[in-house]
Structure formats: C-alpha cells, structure tokens
C-alpha positions as a printed Julia matrix, in Angstrom:
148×3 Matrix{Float64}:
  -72.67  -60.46  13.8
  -75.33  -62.29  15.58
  -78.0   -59.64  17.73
  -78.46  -60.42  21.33
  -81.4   -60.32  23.01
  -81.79  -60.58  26.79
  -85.65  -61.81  28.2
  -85.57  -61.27  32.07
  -87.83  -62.22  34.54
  -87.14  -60.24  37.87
  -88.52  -61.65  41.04
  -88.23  -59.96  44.88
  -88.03  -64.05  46.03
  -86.54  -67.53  45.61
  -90.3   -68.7   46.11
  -91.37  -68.43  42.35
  -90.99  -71.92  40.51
  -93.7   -71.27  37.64
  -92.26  -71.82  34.13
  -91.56  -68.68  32.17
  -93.06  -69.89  29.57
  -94.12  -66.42  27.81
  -90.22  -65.53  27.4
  -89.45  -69.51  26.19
  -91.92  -68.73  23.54
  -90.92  -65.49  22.58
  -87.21  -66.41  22.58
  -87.83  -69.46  20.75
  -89.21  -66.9   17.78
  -86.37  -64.75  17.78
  -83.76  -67.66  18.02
  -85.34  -68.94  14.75
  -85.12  -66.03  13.05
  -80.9   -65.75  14.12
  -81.05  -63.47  17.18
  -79.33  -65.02  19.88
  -81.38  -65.18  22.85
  -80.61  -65.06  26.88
  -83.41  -65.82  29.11
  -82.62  -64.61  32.76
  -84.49  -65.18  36.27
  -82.76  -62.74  38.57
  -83.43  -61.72  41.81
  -83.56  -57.71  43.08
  -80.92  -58.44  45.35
  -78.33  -59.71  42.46
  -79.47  -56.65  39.91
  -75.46  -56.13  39.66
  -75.36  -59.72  38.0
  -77.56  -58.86  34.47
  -74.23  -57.43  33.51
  -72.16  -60.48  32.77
  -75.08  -61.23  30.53
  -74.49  -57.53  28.46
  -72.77  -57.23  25.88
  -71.36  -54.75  22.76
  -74.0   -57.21  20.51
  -76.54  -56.64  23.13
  -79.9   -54.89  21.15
  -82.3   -54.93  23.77
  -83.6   -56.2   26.95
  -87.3   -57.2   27.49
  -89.45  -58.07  30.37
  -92.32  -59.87  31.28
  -93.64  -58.28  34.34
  -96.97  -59.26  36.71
  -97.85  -56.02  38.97
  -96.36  -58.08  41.72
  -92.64  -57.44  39.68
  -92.92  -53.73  39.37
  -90.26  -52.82  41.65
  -87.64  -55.58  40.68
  -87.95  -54.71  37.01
  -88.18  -51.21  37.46
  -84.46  -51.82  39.84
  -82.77  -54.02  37.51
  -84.5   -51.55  34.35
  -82.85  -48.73  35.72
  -79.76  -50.27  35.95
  -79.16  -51.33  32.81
  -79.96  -47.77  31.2
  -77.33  -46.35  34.05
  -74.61  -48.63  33.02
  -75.5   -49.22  29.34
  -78.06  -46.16  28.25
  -78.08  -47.25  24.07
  -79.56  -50.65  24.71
  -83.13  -50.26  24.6
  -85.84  -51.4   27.36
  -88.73  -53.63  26.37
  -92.08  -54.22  29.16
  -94.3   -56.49  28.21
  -96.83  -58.79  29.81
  -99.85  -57.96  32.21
  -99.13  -55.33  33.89
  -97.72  -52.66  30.64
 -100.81  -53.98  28.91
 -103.21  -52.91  31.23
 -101.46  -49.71  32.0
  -99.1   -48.51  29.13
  -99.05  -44.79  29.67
  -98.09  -45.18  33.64
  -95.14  -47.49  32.05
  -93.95  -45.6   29.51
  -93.79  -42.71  32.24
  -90.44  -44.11  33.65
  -87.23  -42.92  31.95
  -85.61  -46.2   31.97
  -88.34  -47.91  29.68
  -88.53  -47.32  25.77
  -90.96  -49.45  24.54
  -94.31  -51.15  25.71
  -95.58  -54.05  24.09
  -98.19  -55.92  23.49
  -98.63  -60.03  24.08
  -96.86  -61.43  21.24
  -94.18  -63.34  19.99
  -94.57  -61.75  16.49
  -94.62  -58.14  18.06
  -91.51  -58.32  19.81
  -89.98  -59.88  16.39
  -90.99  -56.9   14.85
  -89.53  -54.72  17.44
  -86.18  -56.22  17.05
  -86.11  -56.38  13.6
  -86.59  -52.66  13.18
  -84.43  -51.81  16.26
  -81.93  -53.96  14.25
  -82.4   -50.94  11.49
  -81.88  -47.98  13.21
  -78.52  -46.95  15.13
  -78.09  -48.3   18.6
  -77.46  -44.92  20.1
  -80.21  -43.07  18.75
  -82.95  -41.95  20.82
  -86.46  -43.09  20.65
  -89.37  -41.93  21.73
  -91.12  -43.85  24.18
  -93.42  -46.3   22.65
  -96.44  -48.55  23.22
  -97.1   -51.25  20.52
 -100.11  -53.05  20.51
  -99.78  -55.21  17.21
  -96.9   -55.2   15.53
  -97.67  -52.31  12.72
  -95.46  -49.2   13.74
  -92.89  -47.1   12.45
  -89.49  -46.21  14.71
C-alpha cells in the first residue's frame, strides 16, 4: 500500500500567488521514489478542510513555513494532531531553520528539518519503518544522518 504524504502551505490570505516551489520539489522526490504525494495551499480560516485530504495511508504531514505563517501552521498543525495524533508533523523551511528549539517546543510538531529534498526522503523512509503510533521524540534534522 502506497504511503501518503501531505506538503501544506498555510497562508492567513488569498493575497499569496508565489509558486510553492520548495514543496513541488520535495514532492516531486518522494513521488519518484512511490510515496504518493498531496500538495495543499489552505487558508486558516478552512483548517477544518486538511481533513478530506487525511487518510488511514496518511504517514506524515510537512510544512514549509516563512515567520509570516507561524500562526496558520501552528492552527492547522494542531489540528491535525487533535483529530489524527499518530500521523507525524514535519516544519521545515526558514523559519524552523533559524529557530529549531522554539519549534520543536510546540506539542503538535515532531520533527524539524532541514532544507532538503533528500532529508525529508530520509525522514519518510524511516518513519515508513517504525509503527505509526509510536511516539517520537521531538526532532531537529539538519542533514539527513539520524536514527528514529
């Protein structure tokens, strides 16, 4: 059975038009490699709607988030781990790089990463390994050499 993968993009406005291309690249690794990838623009007034996207083949959701998204990840973070607590939460992008500890602080967040297509592939892959439902510790992964 084919992994899912879920790359969101939360925004607080309809005025953002830039491409996402971080989470096109990233997805387009993990599609190659057989996980089947979802790549999601939602606003924090529609949180309710990353749902329809979730699923029992659902490993993880991961986010790219700018300071500027904080609050609409952090909303739409949250509830994913209320309404689905095994999948596991991925940040990645400027803002978890610059400040991973203050991340990894919130409950709703398991893993920080680091830019890379090839890191997050290795963070799937392993999360692949493990059982869904166990806990993890929080992480931050900075190249893609770790152990679960």
């Amino acid at each position: 059975m084919k992994k899912n993968i879920i790359l969101v993009d939360a925004q607080n406005s309809t005025d953002v038009h830039e491409p996402l291309l971080g989470l096109i690249s990233i997805g387009s690794v993990l599609k190659k490699k057989g996980y089947e990838v979802k790549i999601i623009r939602i606003l924090s007034d529609n949180i309710e709607k990353i749902s329809k996207f979730i699923d029992k083949t659902t490993l993880a959701v991961g986010f790219s988030v700018k300071t500027i998204q904080i609050a609409p990840s952090l909303e739409v973070s949250k509830s994913i781990k209320k309404n689905f607590p095994y999948i596991k939460i991925i940040w990645g992008g400027v803002h978890p790089n610059l400040h991973p500890g203050q991340v990894l602080e919130n409950e709703n967040i398991d893993i920080v990463v680091g830019d890379g297509e090839y890191t997050m592939l290795e963070i799937v892959k392993r999360l692949s390994l493990i059982h869904i439902s166990e806990p993890t510790r929080p992480l931050y992964i900075s190249y893609a050499v770790f152990c679960l």
